[in-house]
GUVODREN-195493 format. One line per field, with one value per residue (C-alpha): z, x, y; residue number from 1. Coordinates in steps of 0.2 Angstrom, whole numbers, plus 5000, padded with zeros to 4 digits. Last residue first. Layout:
pz	(Z	...)
px	(X	...)
py	(Y	...)
nr	(NUM	...)
This chain:
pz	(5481	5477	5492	5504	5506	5521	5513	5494	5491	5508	5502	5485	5491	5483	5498	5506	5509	5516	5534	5544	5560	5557	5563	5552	5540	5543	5544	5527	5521	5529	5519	5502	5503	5507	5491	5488	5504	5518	5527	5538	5540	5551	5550	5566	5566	5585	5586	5598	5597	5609	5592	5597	5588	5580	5568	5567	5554	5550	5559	5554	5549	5556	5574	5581	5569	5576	5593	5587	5584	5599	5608	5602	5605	5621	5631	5621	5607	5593	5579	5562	5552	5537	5531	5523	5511	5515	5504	5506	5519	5514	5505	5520	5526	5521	5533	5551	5556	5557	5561	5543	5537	5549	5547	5532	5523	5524	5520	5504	5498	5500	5493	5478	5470	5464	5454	5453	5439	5439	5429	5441	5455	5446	5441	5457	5465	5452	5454	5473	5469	5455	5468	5476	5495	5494	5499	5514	5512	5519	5516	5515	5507	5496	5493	5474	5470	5481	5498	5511	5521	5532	5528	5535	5534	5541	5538	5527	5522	5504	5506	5491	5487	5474	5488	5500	5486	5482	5502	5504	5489	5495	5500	5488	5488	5475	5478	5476	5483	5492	5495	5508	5504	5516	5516	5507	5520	5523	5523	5536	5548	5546	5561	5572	5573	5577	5591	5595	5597	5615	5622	5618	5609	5614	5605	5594	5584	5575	5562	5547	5542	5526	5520	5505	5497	5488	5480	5467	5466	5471	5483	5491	5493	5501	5514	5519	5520	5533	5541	5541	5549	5563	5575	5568	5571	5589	5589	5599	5604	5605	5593	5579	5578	5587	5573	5558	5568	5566	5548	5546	5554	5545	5529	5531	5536	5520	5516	5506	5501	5499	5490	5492	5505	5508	5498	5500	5518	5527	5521	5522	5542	5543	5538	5545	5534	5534	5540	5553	5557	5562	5579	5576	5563	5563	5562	5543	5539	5528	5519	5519	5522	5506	5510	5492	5478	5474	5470	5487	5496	5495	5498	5515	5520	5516	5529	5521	5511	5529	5527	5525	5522	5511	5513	5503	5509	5495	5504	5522	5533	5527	5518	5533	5545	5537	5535	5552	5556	5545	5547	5565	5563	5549	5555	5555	5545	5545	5543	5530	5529	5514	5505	5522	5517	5535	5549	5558	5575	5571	5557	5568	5582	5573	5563	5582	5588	5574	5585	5595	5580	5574	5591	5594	5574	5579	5567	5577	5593	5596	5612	5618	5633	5646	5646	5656	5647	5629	5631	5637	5621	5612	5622	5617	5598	5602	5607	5593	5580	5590	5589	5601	5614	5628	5641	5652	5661	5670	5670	5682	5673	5680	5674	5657	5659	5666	5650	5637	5646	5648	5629	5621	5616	5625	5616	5626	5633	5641	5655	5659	5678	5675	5685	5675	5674	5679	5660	5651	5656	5653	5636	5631	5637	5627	5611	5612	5611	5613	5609	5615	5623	5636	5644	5663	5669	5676	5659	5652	5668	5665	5646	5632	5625	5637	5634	5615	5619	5629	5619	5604	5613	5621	5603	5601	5608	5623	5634	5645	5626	5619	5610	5599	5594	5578	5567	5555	5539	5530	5513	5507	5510	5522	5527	5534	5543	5550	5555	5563	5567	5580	5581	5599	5606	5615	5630	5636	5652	5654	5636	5628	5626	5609	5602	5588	5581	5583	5574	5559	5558	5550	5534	5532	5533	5549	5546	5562)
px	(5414	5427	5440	5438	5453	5465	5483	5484	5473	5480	5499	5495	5488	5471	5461	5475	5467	5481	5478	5488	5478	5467	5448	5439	5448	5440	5425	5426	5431	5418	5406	5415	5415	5397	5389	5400	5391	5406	5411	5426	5446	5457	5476	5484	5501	5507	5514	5525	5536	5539	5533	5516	5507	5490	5479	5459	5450	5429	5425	5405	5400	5388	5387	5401	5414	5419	5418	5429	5443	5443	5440	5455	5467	5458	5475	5491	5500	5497	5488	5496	5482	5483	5463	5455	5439	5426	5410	5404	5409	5403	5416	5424	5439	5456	5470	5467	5485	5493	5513	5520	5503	5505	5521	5529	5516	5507	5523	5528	5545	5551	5535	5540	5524	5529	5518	5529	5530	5550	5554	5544	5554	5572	5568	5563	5579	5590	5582	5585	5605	5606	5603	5618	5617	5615	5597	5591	5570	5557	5540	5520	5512	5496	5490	5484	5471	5456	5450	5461	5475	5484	5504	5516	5537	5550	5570	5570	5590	5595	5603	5590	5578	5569	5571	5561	5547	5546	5548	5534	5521	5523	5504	5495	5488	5501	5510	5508	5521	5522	5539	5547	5567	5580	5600	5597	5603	5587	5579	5592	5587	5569	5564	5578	5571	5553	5560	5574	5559	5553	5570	5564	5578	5592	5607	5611	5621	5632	5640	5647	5665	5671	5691	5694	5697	5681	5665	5656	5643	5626	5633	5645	5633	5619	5633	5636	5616	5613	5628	5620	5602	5608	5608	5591	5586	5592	5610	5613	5630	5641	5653	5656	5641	5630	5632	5633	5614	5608	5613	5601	5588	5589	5592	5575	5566	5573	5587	5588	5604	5604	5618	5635	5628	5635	5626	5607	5613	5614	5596	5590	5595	5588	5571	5573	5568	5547	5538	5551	5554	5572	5573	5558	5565	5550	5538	5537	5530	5516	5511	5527	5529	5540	5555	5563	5571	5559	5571	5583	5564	5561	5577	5578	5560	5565	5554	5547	5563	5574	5587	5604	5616	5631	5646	5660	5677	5689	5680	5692	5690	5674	5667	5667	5663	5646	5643	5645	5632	5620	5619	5617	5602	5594	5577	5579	5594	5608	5625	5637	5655	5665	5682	5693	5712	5723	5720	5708	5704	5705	5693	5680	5682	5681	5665	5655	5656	5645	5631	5634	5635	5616	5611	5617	5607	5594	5582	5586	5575	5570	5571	5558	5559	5548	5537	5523	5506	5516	5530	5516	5507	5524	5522	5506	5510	5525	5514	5501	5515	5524	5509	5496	5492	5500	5508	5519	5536	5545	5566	5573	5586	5576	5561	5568	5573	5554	5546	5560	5556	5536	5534	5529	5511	5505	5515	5529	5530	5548	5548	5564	5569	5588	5602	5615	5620	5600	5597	5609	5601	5584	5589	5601	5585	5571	5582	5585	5565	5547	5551	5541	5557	5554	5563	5564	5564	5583	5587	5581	5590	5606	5609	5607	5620	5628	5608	5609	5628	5619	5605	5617	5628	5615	5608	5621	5613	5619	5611	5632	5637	5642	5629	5638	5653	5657	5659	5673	5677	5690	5682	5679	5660	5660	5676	5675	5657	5667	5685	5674	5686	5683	5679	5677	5665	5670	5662	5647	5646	5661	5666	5652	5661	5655	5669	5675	5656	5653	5669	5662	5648	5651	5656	5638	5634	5621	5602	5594)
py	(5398	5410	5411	5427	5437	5432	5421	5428	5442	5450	5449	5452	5471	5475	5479	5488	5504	5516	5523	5539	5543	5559	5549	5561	5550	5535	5543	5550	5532	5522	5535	5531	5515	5515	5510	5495	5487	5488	5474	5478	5473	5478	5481	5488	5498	5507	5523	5529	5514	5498	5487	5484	5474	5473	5464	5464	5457	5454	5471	5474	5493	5506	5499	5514	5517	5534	5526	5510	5523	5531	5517	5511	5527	5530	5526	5530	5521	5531	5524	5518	5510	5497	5495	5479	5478	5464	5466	5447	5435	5419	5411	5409	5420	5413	5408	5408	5412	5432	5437	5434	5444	5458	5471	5464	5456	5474	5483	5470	5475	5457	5452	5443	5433	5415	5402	5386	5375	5373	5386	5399	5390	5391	5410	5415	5409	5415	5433	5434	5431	5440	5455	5450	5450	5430	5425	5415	5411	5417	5407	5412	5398	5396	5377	5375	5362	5366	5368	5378	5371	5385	5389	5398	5397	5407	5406	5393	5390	5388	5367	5362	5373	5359	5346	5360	5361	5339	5339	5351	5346	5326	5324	5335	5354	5357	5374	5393	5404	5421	5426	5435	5436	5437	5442	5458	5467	5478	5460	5453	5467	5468	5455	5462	5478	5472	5465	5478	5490	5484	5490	5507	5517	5530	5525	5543	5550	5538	5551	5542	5544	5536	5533	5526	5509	5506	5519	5504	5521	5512	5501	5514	5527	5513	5509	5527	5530	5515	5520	5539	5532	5522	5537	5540	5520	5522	5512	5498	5497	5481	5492	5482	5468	5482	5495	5483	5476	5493	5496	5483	5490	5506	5498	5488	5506	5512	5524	5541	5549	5571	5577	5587	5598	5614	5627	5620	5614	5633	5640	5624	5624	5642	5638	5622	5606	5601	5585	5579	5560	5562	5555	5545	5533	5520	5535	5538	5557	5561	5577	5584	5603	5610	5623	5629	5623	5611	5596	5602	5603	5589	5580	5591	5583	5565	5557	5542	5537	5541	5553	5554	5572	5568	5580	5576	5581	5591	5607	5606	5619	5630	5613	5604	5618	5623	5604	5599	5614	5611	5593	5594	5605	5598	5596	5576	5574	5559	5564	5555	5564	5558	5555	5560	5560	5563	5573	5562	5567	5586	5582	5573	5585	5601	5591	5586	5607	5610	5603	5618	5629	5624	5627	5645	5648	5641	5630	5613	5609	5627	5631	5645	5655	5658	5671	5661	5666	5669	5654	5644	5647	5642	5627	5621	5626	5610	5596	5600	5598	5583	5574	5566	5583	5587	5580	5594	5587	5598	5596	5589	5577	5565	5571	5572	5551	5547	5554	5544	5528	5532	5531	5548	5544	5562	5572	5582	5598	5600	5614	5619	5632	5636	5629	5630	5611	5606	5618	5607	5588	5593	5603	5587	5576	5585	5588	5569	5562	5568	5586	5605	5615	5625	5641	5649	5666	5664	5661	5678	5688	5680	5683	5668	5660	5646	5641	5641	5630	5618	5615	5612	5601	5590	5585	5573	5559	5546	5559	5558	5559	5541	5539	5553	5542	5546	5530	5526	5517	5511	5505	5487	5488	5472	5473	5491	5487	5473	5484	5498	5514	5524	5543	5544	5557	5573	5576	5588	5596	5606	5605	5615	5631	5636	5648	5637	5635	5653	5657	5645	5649	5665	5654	5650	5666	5668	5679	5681)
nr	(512	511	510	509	508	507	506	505	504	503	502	501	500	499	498	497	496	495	494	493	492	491	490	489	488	487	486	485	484	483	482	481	480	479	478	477	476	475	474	473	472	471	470	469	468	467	466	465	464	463	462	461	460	459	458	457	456	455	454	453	452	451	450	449	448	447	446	445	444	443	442	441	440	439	438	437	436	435	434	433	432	431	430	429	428	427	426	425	424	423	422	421	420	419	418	417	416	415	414	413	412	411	410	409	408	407	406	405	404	403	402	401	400	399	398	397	396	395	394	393	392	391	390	389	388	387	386	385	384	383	382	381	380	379	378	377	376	375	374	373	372	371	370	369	368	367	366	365	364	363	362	361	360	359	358	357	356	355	354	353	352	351	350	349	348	347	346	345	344	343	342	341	340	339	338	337	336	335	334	333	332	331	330	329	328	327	326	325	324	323	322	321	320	319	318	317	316	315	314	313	312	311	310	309	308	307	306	305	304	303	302	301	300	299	298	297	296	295	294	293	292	291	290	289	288	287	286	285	284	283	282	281	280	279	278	277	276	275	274	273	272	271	270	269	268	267	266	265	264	263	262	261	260	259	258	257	256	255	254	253	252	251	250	249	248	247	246	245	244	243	242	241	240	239	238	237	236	235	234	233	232	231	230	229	228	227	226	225	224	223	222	221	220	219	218	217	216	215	214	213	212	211	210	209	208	207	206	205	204	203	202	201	200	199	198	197	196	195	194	193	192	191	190	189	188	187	186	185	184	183	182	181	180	179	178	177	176	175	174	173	172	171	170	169	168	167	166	165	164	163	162	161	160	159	158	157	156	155	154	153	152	151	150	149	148	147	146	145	144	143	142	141	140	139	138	137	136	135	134	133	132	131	130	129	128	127	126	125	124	123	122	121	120	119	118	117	116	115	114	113	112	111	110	109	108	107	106	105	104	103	102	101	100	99	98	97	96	95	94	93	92	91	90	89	88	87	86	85	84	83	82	81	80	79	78	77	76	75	74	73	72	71	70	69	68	67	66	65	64	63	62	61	60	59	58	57	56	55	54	53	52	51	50	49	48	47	46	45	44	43	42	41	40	39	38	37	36	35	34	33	32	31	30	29	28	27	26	25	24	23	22	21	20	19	18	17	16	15	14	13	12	11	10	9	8	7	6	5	4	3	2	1)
């Protein structure tokens, strides 16, 4: 079915959510607001009895369908938000729900559909293998599909959040951040934004390794990504709505993209305000607002970004925690060569003077030069970073900046051992991303088998679907293609990082 964009705006105003879902606070965050010299506010969406938005537009395409089709049932295939406000609306009406849902879907998100009584099915490792399970379900049960975001019913209950916002705050508005997944909440805040009140901008957020609307605004038409980032699960889609793009290519100001680091941090602003902790998608639009300000110097007005989600694994807040103060540009990750000499450390901490040390590694190896792995405290300023580089480079030091270093990121600050001996020949090094579910391992080693020798192994689980492992394995030069092939039989996600600075400097093999 084809909707206007204007058309939305009567099924937006006649979606009758309110006896199950509630409207959300628009509050204003004074340290957020000091910190980018704007007034700005958050929407409240954790706050919905889901703690996600996405309750409003499964309730409203429910409210929508006739008797006799809900009284058959309907399913949903998600791992996340649209499986609990589904869960959650279909137990208000009393309609039979069956949520499919990939097997790596932690047990906390599990156990809170079947609480909301809906049917749990596992199946499959992905969200794409999860959701063609349910539309065969949909054919043997005929039971009714929920799409997650490209609905035209679902697209106006999320509208529902932009007639609050705006009747909440009548006065000047200079932009609306919205973070996008498939584009359903986007789409529908926009349509009403620029209907009701065009002078607002309307920025639409997405994570660098996700930016599935960004693609397809540059290509002018719907393109499938080839690899999706999994840190911000809530919008981690491969491809835009049909319907969605349809509605955002003519209502969108522009697309802003944000790292996993600004994600993070934009969590700890979130928390420092509100004493909520946001999901890394409900985080996602903050982390957006405050990269639009930086890049367009954008002060003293007023900025609402849409906070739409707080359902995250406890487990993550770890790994969260570690990137925050590098998305704000309040920690460096360097690599730095030093005298192997008695005195090296003080005559290197002298040097840094009262600049706090927020991690420091180091394993003796044989020779001259000693390779250490240190964070340091930065000012926000870029000039900041590059003063300190430049007073250790002047000062005899050999520096390699890492800050933006994945690998170093995600294993080599966590690894000891230093360098392999000189002895081990043909070693080339892997970064994964497996899903965290049962076999995954042996799954992996299976396809492996005896054929090649594992010299590294590095994992930790960061309470997320998917798990990140480095590994490393001889491989005679002539086989590097056929470790390869099996590797990618394997269809987990992997980058070689043979070549990365990070593993040349602290885990290659020293010359002898």
């Amino acid at each position: 079915m084809t909707v206007m964009p204007q058309s939305y705006i009567k099924r937006i105003l006649d979606a009758r959510i309110y006896d199950l879902a509630v409207e959300t606070p628009l509050d204003s965050v004074p340290l957020i607001s000091e910190k980018t010299a704007n007034q700005v506010y958050l929407k409240r969406e954790d706050l919905q009895p889901v703690f996600s938005f996405k309750l409003r537009g499964a309730y409203n395409k429910l409210l929508q369908l006739p008797a006799d089709v809900r009284s058959r049932g309907v399913i949903a295939a998600s791992a996340g938000n649209h499986a609990q406000g589904l869960a959650y609306s279909a137990r208000h009406l009393k309609v039979p729900a069956t949520i499919v849902m990939p097997e790596t879907t932690p047990a906390i998100k599990v156990n809170a559909v079947k609480r909301h009584g809906a049917n749990v099915v596992l199946h499959g490792d992905t969200y794409d293998e999860a959701s063609k399970y349910a539309k065969k379900l949909v054919e043997e049960q005929g039971l009714t599909y929920i799409a997650p975001y490209d609905d035209p019913d679902v697209i106006a209950g999320q509208g529902t959040v932009a007639v609050e916002l705006l009747r909440q705050h009548t006065s000047a508005i200079h932009a609306v951040f919205i973070p996008v997944g498939g584009g359903g909440l986007c789409a529908g805040m926009a349509a009403y934004i620029k209907y009701v009140r065009p002078e607002i901008k309307v920025f639409a957020v997405e994570p660098e390794d996700a930016a599935c609307l960004k693609a397809a605004m540059e290509h002018k038409s719907r393109v499938v990504l080839p690899q999706v980032g999994i840190f911000a699960d809530g919008v981690a889609v491969a491809q835009i709505g049909e319907e969605n793009y349809r509605v955002l290519k003519d209502t969108i100001d522009g697309v802003i993209t944000v790292s996993t680091d600004e994600i993070c941090a934009a969590i700890k602003d979130i928390f420092e305000d509100t004493r909520s902790i946001a999901e890394p998608a409900g985080a996602c639009s903050l982390a957006g607002l405050k990269k639009y300000v930086e890049q367009t110097g954008c002060a003293d007005q007023t900025l609402m970004a849409v906070h739409s989600g707080a359902n995250t694994n406890f487990d993550r807040l770890r790994y969260i925690s570690e990137r925050t103060e590098i998305g704000e540009r309040r920690e460096a990750i360097l690599a730095v060569s030093i005298p192997e000499k008695p005195g090296a450390y003080l005559a290197f901490c002298e040097l840094l003077g009262k600049r706090n040390i927020t991690e420091f590694n180091y394993r003796y190896a044989e020779g001259k030069q000693a390779k250490i792995f240190v964070g340091l405290q930065i000012g926000p300023e870029s000039a900041d970073k590059q003063a300190l580089l430049s007073s250790l480079e002047n000062n005899g030091y050999s520096v390699i900046d890492m800050t933006d270093n994945e690998m170093a990121k995600l294993h080599i600050r966590h690894m000891v051992g230093g360098h392999a001996p000189a002895s081990l020949a043909n070693e080339v090094v892997y970064r994964f991303e497996f899903p965290e579910r049962p076999g995954a391992l042996l799954k992996f080693l299976t396809v492996l088998a005896d054929r090649w020798n594992i010299s590294l192994f590095h994992y930790r689980n960061h309470g997320a679907a998917y798990g990140r492992v480095l590994i490393g394995l001889q491989v005679d030069p002539q086989q590097r293609k056929a470790v390869e092939a099996h590797l990618q039989a394997l269809n987990y996600p992997f980058w070689d990082e043979s070549d990365n600075a990070a593993y040349q400097n602290f885990l290659a093999a020293l010359d002898s």
